[in-house]
C-alpha positions in Angstrom: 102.9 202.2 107.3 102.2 200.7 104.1 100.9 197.3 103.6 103.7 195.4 101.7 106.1 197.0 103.3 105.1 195.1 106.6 105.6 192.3 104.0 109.3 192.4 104.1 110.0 193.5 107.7 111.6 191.2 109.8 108.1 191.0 111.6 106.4 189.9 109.0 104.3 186.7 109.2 101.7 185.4 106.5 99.9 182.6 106.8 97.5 181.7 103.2 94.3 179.9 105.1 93.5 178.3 101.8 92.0 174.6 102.8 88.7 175.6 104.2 88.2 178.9 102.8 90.1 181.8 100.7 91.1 184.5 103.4 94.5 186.2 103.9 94.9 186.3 107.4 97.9 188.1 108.9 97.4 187.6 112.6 100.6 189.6 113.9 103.2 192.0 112.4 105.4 192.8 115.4 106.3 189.4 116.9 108.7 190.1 119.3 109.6 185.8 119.4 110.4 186.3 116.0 112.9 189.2 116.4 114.4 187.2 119.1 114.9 184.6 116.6 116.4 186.5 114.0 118.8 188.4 116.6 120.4 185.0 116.9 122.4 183.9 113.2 122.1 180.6 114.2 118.8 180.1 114.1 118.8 181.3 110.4 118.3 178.1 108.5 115.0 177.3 110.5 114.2 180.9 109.8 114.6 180.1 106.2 111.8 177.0 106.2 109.2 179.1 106.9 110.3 181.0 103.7 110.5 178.1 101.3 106.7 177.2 102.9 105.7 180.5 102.1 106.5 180.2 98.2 105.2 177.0 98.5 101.9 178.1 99.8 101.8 181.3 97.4 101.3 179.0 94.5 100.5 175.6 95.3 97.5 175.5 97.0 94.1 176.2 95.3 94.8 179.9 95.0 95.8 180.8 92.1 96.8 177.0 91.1 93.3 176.0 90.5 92.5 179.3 88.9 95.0 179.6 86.6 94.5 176.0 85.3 90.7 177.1 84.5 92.0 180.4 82.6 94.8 178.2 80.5 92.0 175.6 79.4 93.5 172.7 81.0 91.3 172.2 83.3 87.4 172.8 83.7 85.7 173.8 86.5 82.1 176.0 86.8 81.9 176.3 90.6 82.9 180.2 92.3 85.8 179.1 94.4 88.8 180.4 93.5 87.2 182.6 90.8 87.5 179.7 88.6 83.6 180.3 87.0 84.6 183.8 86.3 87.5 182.9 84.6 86.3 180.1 82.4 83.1 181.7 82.0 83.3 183.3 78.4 80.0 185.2 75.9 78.6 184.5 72.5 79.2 182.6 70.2 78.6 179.4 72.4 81.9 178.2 73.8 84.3 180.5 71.6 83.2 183.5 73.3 84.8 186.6 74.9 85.8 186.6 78.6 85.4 189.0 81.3 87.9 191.3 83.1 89.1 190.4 86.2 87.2 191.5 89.1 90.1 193.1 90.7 88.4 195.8 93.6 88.4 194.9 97.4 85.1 193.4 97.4 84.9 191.1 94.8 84.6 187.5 95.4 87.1 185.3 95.8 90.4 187.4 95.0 93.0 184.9 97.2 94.1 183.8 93.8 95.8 187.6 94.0 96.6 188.1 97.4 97.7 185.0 98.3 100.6 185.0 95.7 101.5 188.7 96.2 101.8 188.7 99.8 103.0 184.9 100.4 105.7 185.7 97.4 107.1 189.1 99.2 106.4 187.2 102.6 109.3 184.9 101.7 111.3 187.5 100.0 111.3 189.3 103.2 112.4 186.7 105.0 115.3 186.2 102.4 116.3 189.8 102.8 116.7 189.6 106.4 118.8 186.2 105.8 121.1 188.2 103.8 121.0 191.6 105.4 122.3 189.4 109.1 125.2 187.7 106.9 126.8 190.1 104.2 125.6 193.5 105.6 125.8 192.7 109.5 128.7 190.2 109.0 127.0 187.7 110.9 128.0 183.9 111.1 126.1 181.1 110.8 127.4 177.9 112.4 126.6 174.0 112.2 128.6 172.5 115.3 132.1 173.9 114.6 131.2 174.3 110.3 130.7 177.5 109.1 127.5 177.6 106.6 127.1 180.8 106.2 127.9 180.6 102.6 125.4 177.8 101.9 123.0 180.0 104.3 123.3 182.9 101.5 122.9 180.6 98.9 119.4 178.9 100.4 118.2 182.6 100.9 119.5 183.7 97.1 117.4 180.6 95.5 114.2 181.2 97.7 114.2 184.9 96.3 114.6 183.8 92.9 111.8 181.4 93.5 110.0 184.2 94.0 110.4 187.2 92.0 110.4 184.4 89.2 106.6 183.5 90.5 105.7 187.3 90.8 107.1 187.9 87.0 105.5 185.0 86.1 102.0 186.1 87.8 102.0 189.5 87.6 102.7 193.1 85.2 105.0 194.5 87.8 106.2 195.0 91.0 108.7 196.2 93.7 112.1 195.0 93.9 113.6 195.0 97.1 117.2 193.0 98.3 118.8 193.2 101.8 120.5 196.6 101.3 117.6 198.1 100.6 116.2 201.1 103.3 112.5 199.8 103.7 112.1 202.8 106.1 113.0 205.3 103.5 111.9 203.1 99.8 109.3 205.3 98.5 106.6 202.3 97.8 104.7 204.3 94.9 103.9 203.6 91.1 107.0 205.2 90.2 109.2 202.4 91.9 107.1 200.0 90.3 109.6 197.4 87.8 108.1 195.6 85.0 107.5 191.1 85.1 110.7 191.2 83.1 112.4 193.0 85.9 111.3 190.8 88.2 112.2 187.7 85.8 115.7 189.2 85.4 116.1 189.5 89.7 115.2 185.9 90.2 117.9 184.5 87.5 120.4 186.7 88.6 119.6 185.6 92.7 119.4 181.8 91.1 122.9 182.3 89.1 124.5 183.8 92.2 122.9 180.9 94.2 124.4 178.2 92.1 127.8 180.0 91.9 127.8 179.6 95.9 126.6 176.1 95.7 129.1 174.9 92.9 132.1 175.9 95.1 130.7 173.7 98.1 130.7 170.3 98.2 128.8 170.0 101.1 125.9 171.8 100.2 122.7 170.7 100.7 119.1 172.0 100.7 116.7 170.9 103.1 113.8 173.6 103.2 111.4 171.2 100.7 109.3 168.9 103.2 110.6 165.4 103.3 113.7 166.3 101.0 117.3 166.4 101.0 119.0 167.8 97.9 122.6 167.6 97.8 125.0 170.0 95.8 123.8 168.2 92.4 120.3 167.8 92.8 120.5 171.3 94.5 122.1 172.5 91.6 119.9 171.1 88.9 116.8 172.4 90.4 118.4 176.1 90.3 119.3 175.8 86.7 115.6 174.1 86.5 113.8 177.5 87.8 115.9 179.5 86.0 115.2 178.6 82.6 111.3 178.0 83.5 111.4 181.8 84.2 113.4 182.7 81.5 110.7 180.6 79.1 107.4 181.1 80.7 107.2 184.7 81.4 106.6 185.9 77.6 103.1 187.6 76.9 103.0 187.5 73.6 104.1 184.6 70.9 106.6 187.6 69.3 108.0 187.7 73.4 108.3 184.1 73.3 110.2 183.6 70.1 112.6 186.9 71.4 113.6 184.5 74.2 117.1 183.8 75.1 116.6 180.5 73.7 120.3 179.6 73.6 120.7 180.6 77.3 117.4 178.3 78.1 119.1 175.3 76.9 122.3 175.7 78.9 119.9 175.4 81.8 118.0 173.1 80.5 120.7 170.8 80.1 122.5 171.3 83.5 118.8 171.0 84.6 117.0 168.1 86.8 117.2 164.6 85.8 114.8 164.1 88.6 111.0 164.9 89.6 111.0 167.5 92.4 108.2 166.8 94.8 108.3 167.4 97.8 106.3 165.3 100.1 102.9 166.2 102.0 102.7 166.3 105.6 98.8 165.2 105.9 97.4 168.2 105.1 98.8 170.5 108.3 100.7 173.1 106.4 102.6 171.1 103.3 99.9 170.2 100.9 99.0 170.4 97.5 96.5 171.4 95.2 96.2 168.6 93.5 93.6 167.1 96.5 90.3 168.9 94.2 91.8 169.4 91.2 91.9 165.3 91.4 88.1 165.2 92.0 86.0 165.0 89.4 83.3 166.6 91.4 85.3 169.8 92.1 87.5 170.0 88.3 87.8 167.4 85.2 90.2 167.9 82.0 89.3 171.0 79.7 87.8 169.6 76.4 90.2 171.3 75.0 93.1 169.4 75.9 90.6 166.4 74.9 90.2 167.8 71.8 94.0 168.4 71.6 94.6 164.4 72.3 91.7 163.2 69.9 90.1 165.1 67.5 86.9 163.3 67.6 86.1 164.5 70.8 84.6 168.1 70.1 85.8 171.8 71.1 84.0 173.2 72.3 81.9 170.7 74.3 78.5 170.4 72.6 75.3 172.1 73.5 72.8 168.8 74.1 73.4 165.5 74.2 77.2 164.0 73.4 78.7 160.4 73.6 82.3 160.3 73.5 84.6 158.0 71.4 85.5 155.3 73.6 89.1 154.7 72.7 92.1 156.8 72.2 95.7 156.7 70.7 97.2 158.4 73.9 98.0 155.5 76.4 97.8 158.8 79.2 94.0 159.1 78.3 91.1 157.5 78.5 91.4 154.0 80.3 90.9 153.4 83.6 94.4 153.2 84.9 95.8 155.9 82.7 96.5 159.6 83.8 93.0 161.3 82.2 90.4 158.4 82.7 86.9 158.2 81.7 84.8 159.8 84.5 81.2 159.4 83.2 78.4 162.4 83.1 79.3 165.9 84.1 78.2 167.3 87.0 78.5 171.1 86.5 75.4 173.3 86.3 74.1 173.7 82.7 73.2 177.0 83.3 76.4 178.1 83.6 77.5 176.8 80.3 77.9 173.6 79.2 81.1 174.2 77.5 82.4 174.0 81.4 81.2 170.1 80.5 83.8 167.3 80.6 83.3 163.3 80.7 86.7 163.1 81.9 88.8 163.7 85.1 92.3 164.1 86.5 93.9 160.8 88.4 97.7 161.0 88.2 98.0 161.8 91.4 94.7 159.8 93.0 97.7 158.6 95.4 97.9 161.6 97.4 94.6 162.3 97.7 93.9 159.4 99.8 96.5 160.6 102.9 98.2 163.8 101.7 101.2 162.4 102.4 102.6 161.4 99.1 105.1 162.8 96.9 103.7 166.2 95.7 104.7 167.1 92.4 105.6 170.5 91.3 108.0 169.8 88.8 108.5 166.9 86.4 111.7 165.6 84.3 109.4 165.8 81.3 108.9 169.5 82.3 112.6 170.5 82.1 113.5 168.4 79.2 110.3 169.4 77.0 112.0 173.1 77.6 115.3 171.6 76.8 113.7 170.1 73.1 112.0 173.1 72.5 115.0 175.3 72.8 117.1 173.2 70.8 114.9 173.1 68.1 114.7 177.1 68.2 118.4 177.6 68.4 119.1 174.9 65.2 120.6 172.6 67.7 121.3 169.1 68.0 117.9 168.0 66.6 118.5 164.4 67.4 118.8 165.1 71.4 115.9 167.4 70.8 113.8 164.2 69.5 114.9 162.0 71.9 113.8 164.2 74.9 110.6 164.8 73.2 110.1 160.8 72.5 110.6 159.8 76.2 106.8 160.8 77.4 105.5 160.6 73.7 106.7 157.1 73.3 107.5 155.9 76.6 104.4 157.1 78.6 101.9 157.8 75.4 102.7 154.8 73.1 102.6 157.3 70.4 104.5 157.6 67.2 107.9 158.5 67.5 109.1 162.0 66.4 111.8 162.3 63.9 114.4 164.6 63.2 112.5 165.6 59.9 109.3 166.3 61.9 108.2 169.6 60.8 106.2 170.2 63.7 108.4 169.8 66.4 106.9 172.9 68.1 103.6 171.2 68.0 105.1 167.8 69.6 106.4 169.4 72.5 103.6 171.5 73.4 101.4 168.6 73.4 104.0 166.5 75.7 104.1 169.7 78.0 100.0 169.7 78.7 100.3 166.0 79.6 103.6 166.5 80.9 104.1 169.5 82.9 100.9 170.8 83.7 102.0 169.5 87.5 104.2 172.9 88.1 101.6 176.1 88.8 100.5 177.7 85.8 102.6 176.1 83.5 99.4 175.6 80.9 98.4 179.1 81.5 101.9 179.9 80.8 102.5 178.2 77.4 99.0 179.5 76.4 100.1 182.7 76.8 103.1 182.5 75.2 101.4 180.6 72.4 98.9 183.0 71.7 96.1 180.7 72.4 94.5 181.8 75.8 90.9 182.6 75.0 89.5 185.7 73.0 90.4 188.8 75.7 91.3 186.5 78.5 93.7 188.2 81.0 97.4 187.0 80.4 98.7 188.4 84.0 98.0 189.2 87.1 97.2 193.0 88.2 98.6 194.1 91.5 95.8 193.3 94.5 93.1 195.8 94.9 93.9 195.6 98.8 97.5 196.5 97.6 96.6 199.6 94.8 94.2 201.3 98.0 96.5 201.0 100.4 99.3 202.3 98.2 96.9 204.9 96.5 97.6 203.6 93.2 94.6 203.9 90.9 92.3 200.2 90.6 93.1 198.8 87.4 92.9 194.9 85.5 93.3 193.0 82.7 91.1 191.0 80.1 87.8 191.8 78.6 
């Protein structure tokens, strides 16, 4: 039987061990209490949590969210875990270098930053599929009391699919696309089947658009998957339209891809989008938690000197070989005091030997709050990060400039004390891709993302994700990676 396709069987169970160490560990594939559970229609919507936690887990825990923020330059890290040395690590010349392929065979170190996401991502797909295979192929009906929510049932399993075959497009070249009438018994899992990232981008806006469609005509609706949340039908709504034009924006490879964009479709999402932050909220650290726990200590990660560079250009890029004092004072309000979101750390405490350019005086403390119980509000998608996405696609489709300034002046002005953007700004673009790597770097990969699609990722470094070694063997698809 192959491997993924145990993946998307109603037996499937995945569970990402990511807080102590980096292992996939799928401990049962024919749990005969979970058959049970999904014999009974009722029990679908506490079926479907254990999906939403499994997209959580596939991209918000250290694997690949700490990995990917290495790779994209925001943030610095030299240590192995995660693969984050490999990925930041780069040749001659010092600091402007070349960097390495991905490792991507069965025993190379530290590959959770692949598995995880492929297998948590079709984990929750799976789960969706059987949702929706009970209800519109076996015409089963889920009740509340005496309320029929089987439409509202659809619509939570439509949106958690989108989630993620948006996150796979995102993440990866290709990969299989599967929905509830598919025959898992008889789908010929080989490289043939394979579908490109935009494939998979297109499936998650078209699940998302069919979700909000559902949600629109009810009311009542309501999701209540995200720990500690309850979205009604607007919020519900907003975060849909949210996702959708993140995938639509984020999943270029190429600066040529990203100007090609629906840009005009974007900002119809973008402005039927969240006027909210969505974060949902930890649970101590049992099974909701977030990444940001090491990436907000200075000992494990600081802020890329790149971005430093980016915020004050008296501050170096690459970090400098030898000794290096720092300016003490920058424009940015968000940097460099003590209370503000990048504050002054103090000496670096990488290993030298692995390159100084992994240096950094200064850390990551937005989010210092949650670190202290992991039960805070956990961030995975600001305001700022929708409406940056909003500004930039008005300002790519000719549109209503002034909105477009306005959007971009809220963090700029409001949290950066900076100097307002005008209309007559011919750097717009610029603008709002510095507001995004203060802004939005909270939602996984984002930086990585708008590197990518900006052409600036480092000299060969990967720009997406191959398909698992574990996977390729298992599927005898021939080993293969990016970069380098």
């Amino acid at each position: 039987m192959k491997r993924i396709f145990k993946f998307l069987t109603i037996f499937s169970l995945l569970f990402v061990a990511l807080q102590g160490c980096e292992n996939v560990n799928v401990p049962n594939f024919n749990d005969p209490n979970l058959a049970a559970t999904l014999s009974e229609a009722n029990n679908y919507p506490s079926v479907l949590n254990g999906a939403y936690l499994d997209w959580w887990s596939a991209v918000h825990k250290y694997s690949p969210y700490m990995t990917l923020a290495v790779a994209g330059n925001h943030a610095s890290s030299s240590w192995g875990n995660f693969n984050m040395r490999n990925v930041g690590t780069v040749g001659t010349p010092y600091g402007l270098g070349d960097h390495s392929a991905l490792d991507n065979t069965q025993t190379a170190p530290s590959t959770a930053y692949l598995t995880a996401p492929w297998y948590g991502l079709y984990g929750a797909i799976g789960t969706a599929n059987d949702i929706l295979k009970g209800i519109r192929v076996s015409g089963n009906v889920v009740m509340s009391g005496t309320t029929d929510i089987s439409n509202q049932t659809v619509a939570q399993a439509l949106f958690i699919r989108g989630l993620s075959y948006g996150y796979l497009g995102l993440l990866f070249d290709r990969g299989f696309i599967v929905d509830e009438t598919t025959d898992l018994a008889n789908f010929a899992f080989t490289e043939a089947n394979l579908q490109a990232y935009t494939a998979l981008r297109d499936q998650a806006v078209a699940d998302i658009d069919a979700a909000v469609a559902i949600a629109n005509a009810n009311s009542s609706f309501q999701i209540t998957q995200f720990n500690g949340l309850t979205l009604d039908q607007n919020r519900s709504v907003r975060l849909m339209n949210s996702y959708a034009a993140k995938f639509l924006a984020l999943t270029s490879r190429t600066p040529a891809e990203n100007s090609a964009a629906n840009w005009a479709r974007i900002a119809t999402y973008t402005s039927n989008g969240i006027n909210f932050d969505f974060a949902p909220l930890g649970d101590g650290g049992t099974v909701w938690w977030h990444a940001y726990f090491l990436q907000g200590n200075h000992v494990w990660m600081r802020l890329d000197q790149q971005v430093i560079n980016m915020i004050d250009s008296n501050h170096p890029y690459p970090f400098p070989a030898g000794s290096y004092t720092p300016p003490a004072t920058s424009p940015d309000a968000r940097f460099g005091g003590a209370t503000s979101w990048f504050p002054f750390q103090g000496a670096p405490i990488f290993r030298p030997e692995r390159g100084e350019y992994f240096f950094s005086f200064y850390r990551m403390s937005k989010y210092q709050a949650y670190r202290t119980n992991l039960a805070g509000p956990m961030m995975a998608m600001t305001q700022a990060d929708n409406d940056l996405l909003w500004a930039e696609a008005l300002v790519r489709t000719n549109g209503n400039l002034g909105n477009a300034v306005n959007l971009i002046n809220a963090s700029k002005v409001g949290n950066g004390g900076l100097t307002p953007a005008t209309t007559g700004d011919a750097n717009l673009l610029d603008q709002i891709q510095y507001e995004r790597f203060l802004e939005a770097y909270e939602s996984p990969g984002n930086p990585f993302f708008d590197r990518r699609r900006g052409g600036t990722l480092g000299n060969k470094q990967f720009t997406q994700f191959p398909i698992p070694a574990l996977e390729l063997n298992t599927l005898n698809i021939p080993l293969y990676t990016f970069g380098g």
